[in-house]
DSSP file (Angstrom, degrees, kcal/mol; ACC not computed):
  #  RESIDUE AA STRUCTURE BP1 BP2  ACC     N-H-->O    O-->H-N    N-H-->O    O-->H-N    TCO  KAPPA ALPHA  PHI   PSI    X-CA   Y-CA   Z-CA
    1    1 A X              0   0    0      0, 0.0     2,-0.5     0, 0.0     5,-0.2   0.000 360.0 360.0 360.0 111.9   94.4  115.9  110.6
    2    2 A X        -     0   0    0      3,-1.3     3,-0.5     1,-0.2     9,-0.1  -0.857 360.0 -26.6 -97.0 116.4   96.4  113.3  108.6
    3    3 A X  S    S-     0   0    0     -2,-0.5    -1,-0.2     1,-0.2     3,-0.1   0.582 126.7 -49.8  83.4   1.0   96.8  113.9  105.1
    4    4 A X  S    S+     0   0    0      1,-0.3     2,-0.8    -3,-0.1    -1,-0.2   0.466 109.3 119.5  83.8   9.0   93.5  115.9  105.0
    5    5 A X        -     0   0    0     -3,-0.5    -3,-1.3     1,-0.1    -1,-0.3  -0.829  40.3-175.2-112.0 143.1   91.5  113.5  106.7
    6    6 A X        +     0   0    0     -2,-0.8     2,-0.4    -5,-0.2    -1,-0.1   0.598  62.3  86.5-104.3  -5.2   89.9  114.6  109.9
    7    7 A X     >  -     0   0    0      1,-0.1     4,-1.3    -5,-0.1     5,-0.1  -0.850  59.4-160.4 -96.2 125.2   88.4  111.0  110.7
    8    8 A X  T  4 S+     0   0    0     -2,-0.4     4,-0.4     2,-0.2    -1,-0.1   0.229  90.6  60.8-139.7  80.0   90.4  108.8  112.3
    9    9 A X  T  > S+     0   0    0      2,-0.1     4,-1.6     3,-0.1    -1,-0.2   0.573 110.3  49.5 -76.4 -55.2   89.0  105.8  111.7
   10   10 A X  H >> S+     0   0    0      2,-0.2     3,-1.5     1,-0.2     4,-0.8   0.887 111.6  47.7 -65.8 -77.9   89.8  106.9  107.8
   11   11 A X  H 3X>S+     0   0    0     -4,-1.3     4,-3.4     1,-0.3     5,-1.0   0.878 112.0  49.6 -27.8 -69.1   93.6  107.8  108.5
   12   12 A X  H 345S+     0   0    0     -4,-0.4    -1,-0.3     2,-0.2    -2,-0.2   0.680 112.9  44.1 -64.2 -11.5   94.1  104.7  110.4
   13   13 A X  H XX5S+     0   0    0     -4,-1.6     4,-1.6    -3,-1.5     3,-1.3   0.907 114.3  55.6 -39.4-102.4   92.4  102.3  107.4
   14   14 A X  H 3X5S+     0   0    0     -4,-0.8     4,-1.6     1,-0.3    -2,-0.2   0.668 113.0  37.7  -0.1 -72.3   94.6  104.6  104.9
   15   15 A X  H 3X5S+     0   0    0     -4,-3.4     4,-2.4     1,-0.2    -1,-0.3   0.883 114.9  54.4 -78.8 -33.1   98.0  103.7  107.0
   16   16 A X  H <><S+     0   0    0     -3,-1.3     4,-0.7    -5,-1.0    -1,-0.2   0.983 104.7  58.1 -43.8 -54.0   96.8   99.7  107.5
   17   17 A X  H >X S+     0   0    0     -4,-1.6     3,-2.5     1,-0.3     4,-2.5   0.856 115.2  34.9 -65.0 -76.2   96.4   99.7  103.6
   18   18 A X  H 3X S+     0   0    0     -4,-1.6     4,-1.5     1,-0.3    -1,-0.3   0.751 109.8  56.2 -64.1 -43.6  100.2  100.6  103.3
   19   19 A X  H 3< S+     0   0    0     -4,-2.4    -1,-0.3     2,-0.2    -2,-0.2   0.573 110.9  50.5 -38.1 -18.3  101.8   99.0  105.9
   20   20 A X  H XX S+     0   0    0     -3,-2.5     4,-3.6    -4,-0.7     3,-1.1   0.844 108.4  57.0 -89.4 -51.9  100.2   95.7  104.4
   21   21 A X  H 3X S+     0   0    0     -4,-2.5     4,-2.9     1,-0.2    -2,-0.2   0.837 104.8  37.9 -18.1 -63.5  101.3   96.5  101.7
   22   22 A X  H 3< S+     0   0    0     -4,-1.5     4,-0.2     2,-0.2    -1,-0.2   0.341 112.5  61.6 -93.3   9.8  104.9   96.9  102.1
   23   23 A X  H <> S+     0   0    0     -3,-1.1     4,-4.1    -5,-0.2     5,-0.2   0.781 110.2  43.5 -80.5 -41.7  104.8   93.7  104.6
   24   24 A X  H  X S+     0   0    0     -4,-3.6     4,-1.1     1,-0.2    -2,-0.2   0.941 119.8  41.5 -65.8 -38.0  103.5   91.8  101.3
   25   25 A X  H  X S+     0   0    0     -4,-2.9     4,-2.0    -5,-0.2     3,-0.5   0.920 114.3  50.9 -42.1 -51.3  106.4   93.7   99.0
   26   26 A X  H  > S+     0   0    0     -4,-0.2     4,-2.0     2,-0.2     3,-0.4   0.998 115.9  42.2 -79.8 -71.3  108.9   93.1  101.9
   27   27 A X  H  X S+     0   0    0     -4,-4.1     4,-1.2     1,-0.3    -1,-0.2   0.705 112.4  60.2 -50.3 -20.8  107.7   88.7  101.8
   28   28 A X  H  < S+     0   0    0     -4,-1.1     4,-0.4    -3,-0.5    -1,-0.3   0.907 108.7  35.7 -79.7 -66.5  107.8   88.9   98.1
   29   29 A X  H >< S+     0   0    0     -4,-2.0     3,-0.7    -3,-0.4    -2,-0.2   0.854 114.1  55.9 -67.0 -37.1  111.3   89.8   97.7
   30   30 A X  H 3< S+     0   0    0     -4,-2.0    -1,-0.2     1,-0.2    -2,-0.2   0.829 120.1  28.0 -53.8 -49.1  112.6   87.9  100.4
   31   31 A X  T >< S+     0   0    0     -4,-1.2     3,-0.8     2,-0.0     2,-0.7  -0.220  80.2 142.3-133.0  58.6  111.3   84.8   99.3
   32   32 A X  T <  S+     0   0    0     -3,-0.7    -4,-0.1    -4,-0.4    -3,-0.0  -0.714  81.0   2.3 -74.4 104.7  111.0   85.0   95.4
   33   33 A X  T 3  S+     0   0    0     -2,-0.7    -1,-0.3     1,-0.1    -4,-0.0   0.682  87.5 133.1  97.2  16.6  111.9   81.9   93.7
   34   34 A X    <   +     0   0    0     -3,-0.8    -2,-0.1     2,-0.1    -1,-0.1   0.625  50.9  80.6 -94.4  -7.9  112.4   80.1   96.8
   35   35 A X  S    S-     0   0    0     -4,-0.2     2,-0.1     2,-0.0    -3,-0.0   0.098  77.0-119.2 -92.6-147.9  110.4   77.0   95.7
   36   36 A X    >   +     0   0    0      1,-0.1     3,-0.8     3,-0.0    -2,-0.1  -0.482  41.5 152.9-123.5  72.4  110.6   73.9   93.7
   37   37 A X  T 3   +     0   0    0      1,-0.3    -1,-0.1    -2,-0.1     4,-0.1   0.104  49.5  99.0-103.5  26.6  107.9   74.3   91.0
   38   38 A X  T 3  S+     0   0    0      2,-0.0     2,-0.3     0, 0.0    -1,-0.3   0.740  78.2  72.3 -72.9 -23.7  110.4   71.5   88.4
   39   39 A X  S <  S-     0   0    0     -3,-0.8     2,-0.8     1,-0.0    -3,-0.0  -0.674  85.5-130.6-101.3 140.6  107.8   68.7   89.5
   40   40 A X        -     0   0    0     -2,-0.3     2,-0.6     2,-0.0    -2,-0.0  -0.868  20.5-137.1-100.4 114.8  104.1   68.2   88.5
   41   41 A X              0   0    0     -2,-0.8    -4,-0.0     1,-0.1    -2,-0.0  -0.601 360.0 360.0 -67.2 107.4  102.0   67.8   91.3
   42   42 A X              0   0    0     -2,-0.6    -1,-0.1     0, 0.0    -2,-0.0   0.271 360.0 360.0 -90.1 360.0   99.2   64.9   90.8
């Protein structure tokens, strides 16, 4: 039982959710500010 869930289908959903998470934290900081947004795109 992880976390008090005995399904695990539910546990493994649960741990996806945070592991996507911190990939999208992790891509966020890495490449924060990294573009060239000075120009207006037409």
């Amino acid at each position: 039982m992880f976390l008090g869930m005995s399904d695990p289908w539910v546990a493994a959903a649960y741990i996806a959710n945070i592991a996507v998470t911190l990939v999208c934290v992790v891509y966020g900081i890495c490449f924060y500010n990294s573009g060239d947004d000075s120009e207006v795109e037409k």
